[in-house]
N, C-alpha and C positions, 0 to 999 in steps of 0.2 A: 660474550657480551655483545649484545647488538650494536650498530652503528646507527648511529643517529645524525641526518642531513637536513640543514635549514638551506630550504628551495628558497629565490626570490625570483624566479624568472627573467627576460632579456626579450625588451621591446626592439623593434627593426630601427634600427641607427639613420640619421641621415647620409649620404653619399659626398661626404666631406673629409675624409683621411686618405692619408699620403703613404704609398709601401716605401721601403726602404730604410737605412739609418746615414745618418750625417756626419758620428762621430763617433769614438770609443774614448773612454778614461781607465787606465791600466794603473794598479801599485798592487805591492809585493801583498798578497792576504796572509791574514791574521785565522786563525780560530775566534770566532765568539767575535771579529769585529763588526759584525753591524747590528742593530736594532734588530728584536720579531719586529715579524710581518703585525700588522694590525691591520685589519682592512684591505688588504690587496698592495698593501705599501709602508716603507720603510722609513724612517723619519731621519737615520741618517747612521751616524756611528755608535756603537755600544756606549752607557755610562763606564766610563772608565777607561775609551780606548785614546789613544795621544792622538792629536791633530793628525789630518793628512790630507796630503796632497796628492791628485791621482794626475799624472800625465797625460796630455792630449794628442789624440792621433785625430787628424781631420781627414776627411775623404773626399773623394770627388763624387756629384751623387751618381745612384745607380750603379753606386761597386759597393754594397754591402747589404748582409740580412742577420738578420737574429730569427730562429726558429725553433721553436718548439716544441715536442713530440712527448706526447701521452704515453706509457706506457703500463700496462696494468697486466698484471699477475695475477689470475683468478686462482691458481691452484697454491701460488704463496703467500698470495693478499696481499703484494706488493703494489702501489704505484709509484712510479719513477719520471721525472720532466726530465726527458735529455734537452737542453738547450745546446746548441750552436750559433756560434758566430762569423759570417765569413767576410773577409774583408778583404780588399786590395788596394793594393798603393803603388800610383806609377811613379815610372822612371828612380833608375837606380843610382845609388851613391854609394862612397867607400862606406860610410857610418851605418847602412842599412846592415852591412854584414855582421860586427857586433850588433846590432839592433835584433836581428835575425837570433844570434846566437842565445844571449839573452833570455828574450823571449820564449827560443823553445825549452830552456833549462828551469824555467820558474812556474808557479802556483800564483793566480792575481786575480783581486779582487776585479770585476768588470763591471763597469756602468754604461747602455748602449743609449743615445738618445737618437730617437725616430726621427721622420723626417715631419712628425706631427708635433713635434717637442715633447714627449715623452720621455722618462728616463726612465732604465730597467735594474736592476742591480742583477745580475748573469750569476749564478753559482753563490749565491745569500748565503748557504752553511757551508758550505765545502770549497769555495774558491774556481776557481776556469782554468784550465791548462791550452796549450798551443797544441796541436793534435794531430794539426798537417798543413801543409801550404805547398808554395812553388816559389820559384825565384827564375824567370823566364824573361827572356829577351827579344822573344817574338820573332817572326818569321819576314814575313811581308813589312816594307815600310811603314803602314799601318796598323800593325801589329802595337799590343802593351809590352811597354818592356817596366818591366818592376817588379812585383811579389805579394803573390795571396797567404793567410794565413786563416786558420780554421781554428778558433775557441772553442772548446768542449767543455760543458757541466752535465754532472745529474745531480739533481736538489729535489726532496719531498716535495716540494709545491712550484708552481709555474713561476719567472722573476718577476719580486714583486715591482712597483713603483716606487723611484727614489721620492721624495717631497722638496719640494723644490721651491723659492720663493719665485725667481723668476726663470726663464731660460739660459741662465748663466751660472746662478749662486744655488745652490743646495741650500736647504732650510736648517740645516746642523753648520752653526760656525765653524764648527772642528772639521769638515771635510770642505777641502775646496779643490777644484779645477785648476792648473797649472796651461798657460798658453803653449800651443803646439811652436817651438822651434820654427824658427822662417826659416 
């Protein structure tokens, strides 16, 4: 059976967006908990999945990316979006080490939002695992002392867009943002 692709093409953008991410929201994923994709974006949680609340990790800017990588399979007909996320957070505290622990033991839903206010949903069918990091204390006085951490997906299609009403709320009652711990 043939494949069949509706082209719309991509005029040149203006020189208005921002690299980097601001923030992560992490809870434990579900199977089947978010919406399909429609359009390039998610409207929120599945019909039928329980409220929830995804945890906030805020960053400093300039310690974090979400990336993307195409993969295609001409001889299995496979394409594959590995996504990655990498993050850092300075200065250490006893609560990071459970936090740490945690973290590398679970499967989680991710939502990254840019430093454009976009929101991604990281691993849509299969959820994001922790995949690698460090917990470092630096060298030199000037050195970071805290802990990176690497999220890894591969998901059929690139993360879509969460829908959002504004930079805060999600456009699905049932899912909300929990403030980051001071």
């Amino acid at each position: 059976m043939a494949c069949s692709s509706t082209l719309a093409g991509r005029g040149l953008n203006c020189k208005d967006a921002l690299g980097g991410i601001r923030k992560i929201f992490l809870v434990n994923f579900a199977e089947g908990m978010w919406a399909d994709i429609s359009t390039g974006a998610v409207a929120g949680l599945a019909t039928g999945v329980a409220a929830t609340a995804m945890k906030t990790y805020d960053m400093t800017k300039a310690t974090g990316s979400l990336t993307q990588t195409v993969t295609s399979d001409i001889v299995a007909g496979t394409v594959i979006f590995d996504q990655v996320v990498s993050v850092q957070f300075n200065k250490l505290e006893a609560a990071d080490i459970t936090e740490l622990q945690n973290l590398a033991k679970g499967r989680f839903a991710c939502v990254v939002r840019d430093n454009n206010d976009n929101f991604f949903v990281v691993g849509h069918q299969f959820g994001c695992e922790v995949t690698g990091g460090t917990v470092i204390t630096g060298q030199a006085l000037g050195d970071n002392s805290g802990f990176t951490l690497e999220l890894s997906a591969q998901d059929i299609a690139p993360a879509p867009f969460l829908d959002m009403t504004d930079v805060t709320t999600p456009a699905d009652s049932d899912l909300t943002f929990d403030a980051a711990p001071a």
